[in-house]
C-alpha positions, 0 to 999 in steps of 0.5 A: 502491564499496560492496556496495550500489552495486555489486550495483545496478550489476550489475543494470542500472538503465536496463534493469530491467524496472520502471524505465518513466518514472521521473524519479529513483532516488537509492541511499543509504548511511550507515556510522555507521548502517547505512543501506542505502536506495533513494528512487524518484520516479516523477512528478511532474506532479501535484506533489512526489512523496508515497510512504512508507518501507518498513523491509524485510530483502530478500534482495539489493538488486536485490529491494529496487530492484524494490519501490522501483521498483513502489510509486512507480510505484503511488503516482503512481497512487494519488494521482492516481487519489485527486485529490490534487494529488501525484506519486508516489514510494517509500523501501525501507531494507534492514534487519529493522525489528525487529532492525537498525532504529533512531532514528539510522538514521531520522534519516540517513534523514531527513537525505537526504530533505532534499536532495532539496529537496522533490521527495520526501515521505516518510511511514510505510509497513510495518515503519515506525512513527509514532515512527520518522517522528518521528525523520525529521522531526527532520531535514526537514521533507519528511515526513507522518503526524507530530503536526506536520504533522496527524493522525500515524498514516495507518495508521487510514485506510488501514483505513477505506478498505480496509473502505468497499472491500470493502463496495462490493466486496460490494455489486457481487458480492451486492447490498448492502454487509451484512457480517454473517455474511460469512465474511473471510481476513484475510491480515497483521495489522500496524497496517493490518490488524488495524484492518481485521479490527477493523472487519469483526468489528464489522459482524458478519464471521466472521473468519479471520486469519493472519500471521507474527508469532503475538503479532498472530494470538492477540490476534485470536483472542481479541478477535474469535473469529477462526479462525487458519490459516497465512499460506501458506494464507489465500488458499486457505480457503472465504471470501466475501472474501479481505483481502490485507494483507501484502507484494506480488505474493500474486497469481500464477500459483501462487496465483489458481487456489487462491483460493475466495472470490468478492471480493479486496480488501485493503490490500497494495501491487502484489498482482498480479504480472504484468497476466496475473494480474487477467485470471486473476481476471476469468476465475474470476469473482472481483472484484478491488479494485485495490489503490491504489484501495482503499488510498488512506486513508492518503496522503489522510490525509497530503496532506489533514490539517492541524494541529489535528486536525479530520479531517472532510474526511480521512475523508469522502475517505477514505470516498468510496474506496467510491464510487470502486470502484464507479464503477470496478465498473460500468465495468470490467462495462460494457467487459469488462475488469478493474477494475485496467485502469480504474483505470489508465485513470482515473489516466492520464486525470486525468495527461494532463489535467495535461500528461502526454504 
């Protein structure tokens, strides 16, 4: 058996805390390439399970099980709380995206996706670019975000989604959706973020920025005036509206006293650690923009887009995630619980609605 199995087995699947209702969670490994992967379907009630693959060096597999397990589960959310008509599902690969990656590694990937017969799409995710998606569709074609299946990469998407939230986030907490003069931390500058940071510069946002690759950080200084600080801090600097767009679980016990901005609303998967940090946030009076709800541009523009490159259906979707916070807001206001429990509620209604007991 090898290290990957074994440690797995040792940290007990059936019994992991995040496990729930998950439908199938296939451990995979490729000597010639080095692949060391980890596919979760959560649900597929609504249809085959759409989630993308995440390139990250976790510390030990069961760190990378955990994520497995938290983003699919989360993307049978996301896509049902977006109306599309798709389960939920995740791909994490063990490897440092930018050292160990490489194109026949995406296509062994590739290679077992296909035998799960369609009931998994992949599509891109962080450390995963549109190039290495490519290469997975050389070998299946159970894969979104390519030039074959429609508009390539999601990433522009999830950006415009993420903006439209937080200005419907703005407008709850101050009265109208004006960016201008709002100061924003904008936490990771990957593809997603810095279009997001992009954005928000454009509608006349002061911008503080931050991430661990510093290349990202100078352009954004140079292109936007941005004020650097270290990614450890940028949820702690005075701000109207704190962006997390890096990894999950930024949300915690540790970091949500220290937060200073009155909005948190950003692009990251799972950023709350535990149910107990959103009740923390209502309790400070920050609004929280939950976080499959506000990220949904990207798996819109990959169910919805078809070839041809029209994508005017794409991005009116995409653009309605402002009016779906909203909604979400005002309800959330008038039950007296916290946004990401109306989320939950909306997204199991549309389930049960579909058969889901």
């Amino acid at each position: 058996m090898n290290a990957l199995h074994s440690t797995i087995r040792h940290s007990a699947v059936f019994d992991h805390p995040e496990m729930g209702e998950h439908e199938n969670v296939v451990f995979v490994k490729d000597r010639d390439t080095g692949l060391s992967a980890i596919i979760a379907i959560h649900d597929t009630t609504l249809g085959p399970a759409l989630g993308g693959c995440r390139v990250w060096p976790y510390g030990n597999p069961s760190d990378a099980l955990t994520d497995a397990l938290r983003l699919s589960r989360g993307m049978t959310y996301k896509n049902a709380l977006a109306g599309l008509d798709l389960g939920g599902g995740k791909a994490v690969i063990i490897a440092d995206p930018r050292k160990d990656k490489t194109a026949a590694m995406m296509e062994a990937f590739g290679r077992h996706v296909d035998r799960l017969s369609g009931t998994y799409i992949t599509a891109e995710d962080v450390g995963v670019s549109p190039q290495d998606m490519e290469a997975v569709a050389r070998q299946t074609k159970h894969v979104r975000g390519t030039r074959a299946t429609g508009l390539g990469d999601p990433s522009p998407y999830t950006a415009l989604g993420v903006f439209e939230g937080i200005r419907a986030s703005v407008r709850h907490v101050f009265g109208n959706g004006d960016l201008e003069g709002r100061t924003v931390s904008v936490q990771g500058l990957g593809h997603v973020g810095f279009d997001v940071a992009r954005r928000l510069h454009e509608a006349g946002a002061r911008l503080i920025v931050s991430d661990i690759h510093l290349p990202a950080v100078l352009r954004a200084v140079e292109e936007f005036g941005a004020l650097a600080v270290d990614p450890a801090e940028a949820h702690m600097v005075e701000a109207d509206i704190f962006v997390p767009c890096a990894l999950g679980a930024g949300l915690n016990a540790r970091t949500v006293p220290q937060i200073r901005a009155r909005i948190v609303a950003g692009a990251a998967n799972n950023q709350l650690q535990t149910p107990a940090d959103g009740a923390a946030l209502k309790k400070r009076g920050i609004l929280y923009a939950p976080d499959y709800a506000i990220n949904a541009g990207g798996v819109i523009s990959i169910a919805l887009a078809t070839p041809g490159g029209n994508d005017a259906h794409v991005r009116e979707k995409t653009v309605a995630i402002g009016d779906t916070l909203a909604v979400i807001f005002e309800r959330a206001s008038a039950e007296e619980t916290t946004p990401e429990r109306v989320a939950d509620a909306m997204a199991e209604e549309r389930l049960e609605k579909s058969g889901k007991t």
